[in-house]
N, C-alpha and C positions, 0 to 999 in steps of 0.2 A: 471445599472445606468440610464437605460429610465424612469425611474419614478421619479427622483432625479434632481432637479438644484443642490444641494448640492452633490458633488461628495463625500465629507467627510463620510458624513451619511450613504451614502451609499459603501464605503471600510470598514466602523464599522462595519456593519450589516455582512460583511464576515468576518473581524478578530474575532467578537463575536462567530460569528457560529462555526467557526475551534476550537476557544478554546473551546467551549461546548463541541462537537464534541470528543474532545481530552479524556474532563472530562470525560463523559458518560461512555467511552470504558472500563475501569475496573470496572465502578458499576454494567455495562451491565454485565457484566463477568460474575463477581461475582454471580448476583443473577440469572442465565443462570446455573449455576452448582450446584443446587439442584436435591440432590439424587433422586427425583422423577420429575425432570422436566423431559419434549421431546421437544426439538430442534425443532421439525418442526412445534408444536402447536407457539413456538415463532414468527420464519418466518412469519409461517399465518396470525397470529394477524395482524403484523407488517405492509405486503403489502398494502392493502387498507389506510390506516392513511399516510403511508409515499406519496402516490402517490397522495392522495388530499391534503397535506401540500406540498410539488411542486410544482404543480396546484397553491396554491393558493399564494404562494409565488411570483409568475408573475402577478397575477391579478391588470390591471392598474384602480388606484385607483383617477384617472382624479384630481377634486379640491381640495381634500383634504391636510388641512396642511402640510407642511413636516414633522412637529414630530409624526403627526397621519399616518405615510406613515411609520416613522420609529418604531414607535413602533409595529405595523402591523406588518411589512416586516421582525421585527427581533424574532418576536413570530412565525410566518412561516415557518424560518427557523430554530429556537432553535428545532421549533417543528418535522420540516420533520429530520435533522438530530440526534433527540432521537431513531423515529420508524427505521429508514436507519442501527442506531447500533442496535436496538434490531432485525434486521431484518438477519445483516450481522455478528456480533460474534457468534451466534447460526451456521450460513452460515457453517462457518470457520473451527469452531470446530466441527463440527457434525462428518467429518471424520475421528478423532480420536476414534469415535464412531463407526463407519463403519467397521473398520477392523485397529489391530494392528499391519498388517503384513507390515515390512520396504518397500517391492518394491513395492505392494499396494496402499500404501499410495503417494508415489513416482508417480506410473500410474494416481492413480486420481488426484493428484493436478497438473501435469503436462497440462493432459487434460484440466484442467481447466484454469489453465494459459492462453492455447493457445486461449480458446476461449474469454477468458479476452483481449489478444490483440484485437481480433478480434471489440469487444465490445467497447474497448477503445477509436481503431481510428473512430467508427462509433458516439461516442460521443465527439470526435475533430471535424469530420466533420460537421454532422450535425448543430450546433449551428456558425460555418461558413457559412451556404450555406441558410439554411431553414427561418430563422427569416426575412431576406429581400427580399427571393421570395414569400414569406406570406403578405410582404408589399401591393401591387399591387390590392390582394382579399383583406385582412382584413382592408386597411387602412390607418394605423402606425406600426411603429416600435413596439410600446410596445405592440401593438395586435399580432404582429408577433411572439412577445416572447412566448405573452399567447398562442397560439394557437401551437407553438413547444412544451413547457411544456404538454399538453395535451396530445399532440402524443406521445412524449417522456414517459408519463407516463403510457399510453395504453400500450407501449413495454414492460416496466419495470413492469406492473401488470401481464401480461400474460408469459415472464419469469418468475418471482417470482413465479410463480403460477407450471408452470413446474417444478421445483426445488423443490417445494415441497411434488408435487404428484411422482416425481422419486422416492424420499423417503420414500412413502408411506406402499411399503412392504419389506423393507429394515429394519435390527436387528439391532438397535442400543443398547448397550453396559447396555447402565443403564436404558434407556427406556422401552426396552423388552429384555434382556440380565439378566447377572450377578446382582445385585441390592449389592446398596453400603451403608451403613449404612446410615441417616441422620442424619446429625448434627442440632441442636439447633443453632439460625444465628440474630445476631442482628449487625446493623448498624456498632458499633464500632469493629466487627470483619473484616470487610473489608481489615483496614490495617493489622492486624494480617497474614492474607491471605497471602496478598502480600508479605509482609515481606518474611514469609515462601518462594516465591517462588523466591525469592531473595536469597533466601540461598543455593539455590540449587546450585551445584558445577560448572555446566557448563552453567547457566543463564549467569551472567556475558562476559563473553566471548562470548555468544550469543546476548546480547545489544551492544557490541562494535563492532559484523559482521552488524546488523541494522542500530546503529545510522550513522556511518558514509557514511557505502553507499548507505541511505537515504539522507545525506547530501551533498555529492556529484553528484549525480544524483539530486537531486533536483536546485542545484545549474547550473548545465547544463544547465537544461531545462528552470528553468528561465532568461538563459543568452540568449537564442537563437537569442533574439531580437537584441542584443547588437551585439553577433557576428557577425550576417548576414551586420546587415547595417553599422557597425563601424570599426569593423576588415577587415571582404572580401570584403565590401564597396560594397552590390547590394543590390536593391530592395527587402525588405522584404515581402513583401503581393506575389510577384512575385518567390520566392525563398523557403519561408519556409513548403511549399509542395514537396519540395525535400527532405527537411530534414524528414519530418514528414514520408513520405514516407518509406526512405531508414529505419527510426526506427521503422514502423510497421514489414515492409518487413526483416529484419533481429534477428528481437524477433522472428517472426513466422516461420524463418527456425530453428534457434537458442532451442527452448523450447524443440522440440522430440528430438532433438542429445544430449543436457542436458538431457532430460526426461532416455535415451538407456544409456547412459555413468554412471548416478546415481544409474540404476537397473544395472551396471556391477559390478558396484565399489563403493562408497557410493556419499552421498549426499556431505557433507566433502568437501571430496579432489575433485568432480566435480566441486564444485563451487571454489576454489581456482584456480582451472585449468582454469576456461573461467576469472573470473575477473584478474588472472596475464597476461591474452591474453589483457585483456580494460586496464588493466594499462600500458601494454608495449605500445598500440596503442597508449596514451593521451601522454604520454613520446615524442615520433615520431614527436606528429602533434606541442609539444611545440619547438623541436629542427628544426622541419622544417619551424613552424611558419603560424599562420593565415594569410597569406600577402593578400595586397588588390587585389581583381581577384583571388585571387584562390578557383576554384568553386569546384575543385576535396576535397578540406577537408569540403567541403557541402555533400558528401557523407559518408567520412570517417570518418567523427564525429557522427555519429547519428548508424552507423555501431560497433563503442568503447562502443556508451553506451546502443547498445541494444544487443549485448553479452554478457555485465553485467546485463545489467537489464532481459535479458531473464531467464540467471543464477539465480539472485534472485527471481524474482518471481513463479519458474516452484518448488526449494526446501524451500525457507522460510518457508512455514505452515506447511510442513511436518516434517522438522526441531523441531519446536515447538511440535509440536503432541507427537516428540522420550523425549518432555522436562517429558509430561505427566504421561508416565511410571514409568518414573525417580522420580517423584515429589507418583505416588500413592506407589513403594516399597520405598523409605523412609520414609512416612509419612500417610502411608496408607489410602490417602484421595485421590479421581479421579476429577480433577480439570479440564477440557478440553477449556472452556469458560473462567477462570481467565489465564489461558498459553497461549491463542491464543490472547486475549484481551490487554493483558499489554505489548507485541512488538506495537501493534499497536497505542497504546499510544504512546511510544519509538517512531517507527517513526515518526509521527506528528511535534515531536517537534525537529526529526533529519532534517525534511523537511523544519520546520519553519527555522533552525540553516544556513542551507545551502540557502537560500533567502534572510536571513538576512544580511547575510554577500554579497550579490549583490552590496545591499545597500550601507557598508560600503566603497565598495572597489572604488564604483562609485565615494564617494564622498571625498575621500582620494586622486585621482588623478583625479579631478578637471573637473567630465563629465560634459559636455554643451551639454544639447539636441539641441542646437538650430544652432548649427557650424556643416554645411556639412562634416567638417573634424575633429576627435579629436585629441586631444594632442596626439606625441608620448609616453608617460607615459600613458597616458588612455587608446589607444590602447594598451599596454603591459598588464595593469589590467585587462583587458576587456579579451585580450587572457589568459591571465593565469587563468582567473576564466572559461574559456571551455577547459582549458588542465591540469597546472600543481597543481593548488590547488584542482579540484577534483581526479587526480593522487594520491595523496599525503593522502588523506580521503578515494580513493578505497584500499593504500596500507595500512593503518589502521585496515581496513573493512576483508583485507585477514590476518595481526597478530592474529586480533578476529577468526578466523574461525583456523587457525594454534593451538589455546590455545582451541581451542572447541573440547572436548574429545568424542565427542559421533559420534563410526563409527556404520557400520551398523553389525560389526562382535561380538561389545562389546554388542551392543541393542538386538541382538536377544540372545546374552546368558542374560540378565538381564528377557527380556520377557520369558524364560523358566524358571526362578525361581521366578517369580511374581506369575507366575502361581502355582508352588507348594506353594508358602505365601500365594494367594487365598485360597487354597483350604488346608491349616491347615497340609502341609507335611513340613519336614525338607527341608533347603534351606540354599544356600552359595551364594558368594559373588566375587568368582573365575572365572575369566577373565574381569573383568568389573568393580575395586576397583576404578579408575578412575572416572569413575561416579559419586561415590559417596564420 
């Protein structure tokens, strides 16, 4: 918003983006899973485009009109967030390519998870700390932005770049592996696709474990504000580095005990086990109550929801990846980039659903930014949107994962008879009908 007198103009140029953003993710998919693509030539492309559309998306653009500032700024970021998906659904799914083996796949996305925390809070931080001590050298404010973007994208080149030369002598599946027939692909087969992968038995029940506790979790997070300074009644610029804190520091214990318990026992019933532990705690902090001064559920909130969210982020892709199998012996097509891509549309709009409703709930019981104190009906809405409404959306989140058939005892008997389907031997359908 430093380059904006219009605050307006500039909230569009992110609601526009997110939506693109949303759209892209199963076109990406889509044309990401040609039988003769590789994954990593995608990546590559991708890195360089995306990190000078960031760049240039801070670039302060001094007298120029606002709607010359807007339609700039919103072709910047339409533009960085095409390359970011073509950069990131190849990312995703490339390890279903990697190796089909369940605790495999389990190691490596866990792995990744944790360093994704990692990653996470270094881009919480930074963009709190960097942009105003840039002020002092650069200037301004909006130099300060451009001049973090820069850095920020030197990081993110030179990762990207990592990530793709790890993959360099690494077999992937359809790239240098097995070779999968090519289909003939025109535009209007897209929905076709999806369709199909909607049909699939335990899809379903795999979008009702996402969208909610996308929703939920998002709904949290955008309340932080509300509850720090409304509920517990303290300083929020002052306070919300504890919260932020305790939720790095409990995802990043949280992921390897999820990552060991998944490789005992499946992905499954791991993740219903830590999210029934975040729902029991949200249950807790609504009967004991957000009360004003209470600093200790400044810790024990961000503790709920990064036992759930360590839970979902450490088996979600992998999850999808077991959808993949499922999806090439039914339908004899390997689809790795349409499977991974269409949750993450799903959440998008699980995240948009659970912000949304912030909104409503603010303005259902009468919040006034401008009253040191709010209504006690405001603060009830206000705590129920950090305890019992995303309670209530994780308890959804684990029905979905209850009706989701796919353990890891049923997936490795389907993956030994994919493989006699591959390779043109007689094949059954015993222990694993459920799948299908």
């Amino acid at each position: 918003t430093v380059g904006f007198e219009n605050k307006i103009l500039a909230s569009t140029i992110a609601l526009i983006s997110v939506l693109w953003d949303a759209v892209t993710d199963p076109i990406i998919g889509y044309y990401a899973d040609k039988a003769s693509s590789d994954k990593r030539k995608y990546m590559l492309r991708a890195i360089f485009p995306m990190a000078i559309c960031f760049v240039a998306a801070f670039v302060p653009l001094g007298g120029m009109k606002e709607i010359g500032k807007f339609v700039f700024y919103i072709a910047m970021t339409m533009l960085f967030w095409l390359f970011y998906t073509v950069y990131t659904i190849p990312y995703y799914a490339v390890v279903a390519e990697i190796t089909e083996d369940y605790d495999e796949r389990t190691s490596i996305r866990g792995l990744s998870s944790l360093l994704n925390t990692i990653a996470i809070a270094g881009g919480n931080i930074i963009p709190s700390i960097l942009p105003l001590a840039l002020v002092g050298i650069v200037g301004s404010a909006a130099m300060g932005w451009f001049t973090t973007a820069i850095i920020v994208s030197v990081i993110a080149i030179i990762f990207g770049l990592l990530a793709v030369l790890s993959l360099r002598n690494v077999k992937l599946l359809k790239a240098d592996g097995k070779k999968i027939a090519e289909e003939r692909r025109g535009a209007g087969d897209i929905f076709k696709t999806y369709a199909e992968i909607i049909k699939l038995k335990p899809f379903i029940a795999f979008v009702v474990f996402i969208f909610f506790f996308l929703a939920g979790s998002s709904m949290l997070q955008a309340n932080i504000v509300y509850m720090i300074k409304d509920c517990i009644g303290v300083d929020y610029d002052k306070y919300v580095a504890v919260f932020i804190v305790g939720l790095v520091v409990t995802m990043a214990a949280v992921i390897p005990i999820v990552t060991k318990v998944a490789e005992k026992t499946d992905r499954r019933f791991t993740c219903i086990v830590f999210f029934s532990i975040a729902f029991a705690g949200l249950l807790v902090s609504k009967i004991y109550g957000l009360r004003r001064g209470s600093i200790p559920m400044l810790v024990t909130q961000p503790v709920f929801m990064g036992i759930a969210g360590g839970a979902f982020w450490t088996v979600f892709y992998s999850m999808a990846y077991d959808l993949v199998e499922i999806d090439e012996f039914v339908t004899g097509k390997r689809r790795e980039s349409v499977i991974t891509s269409f949750p993450q549309f799903v959440q998008k709009f699980g995240a948009a659903i659970g912000m949304w409703t912030i909104g409503w709930v603010l303005q259902l019981t009468d919040y006034d930014k401008d009253l040191a104190v709010q209504k006690a009906n405001t603060v009830n809405g206000i705590e129920n949107l950090s305890t019992l409404f995303p309670a209530l959306l994780l308890g959804i989140s684990i029905i979905g994962l209850i009706f989701y058939p796919v353990t890891k005892e049923r997936f490795q008997k389907l993956t030994v008879q994919l493989e006699k389907k591959r390779n043109g031997e007689e094949y059954n359908t015993e222990g694993f009908e459920k799948l299908l």
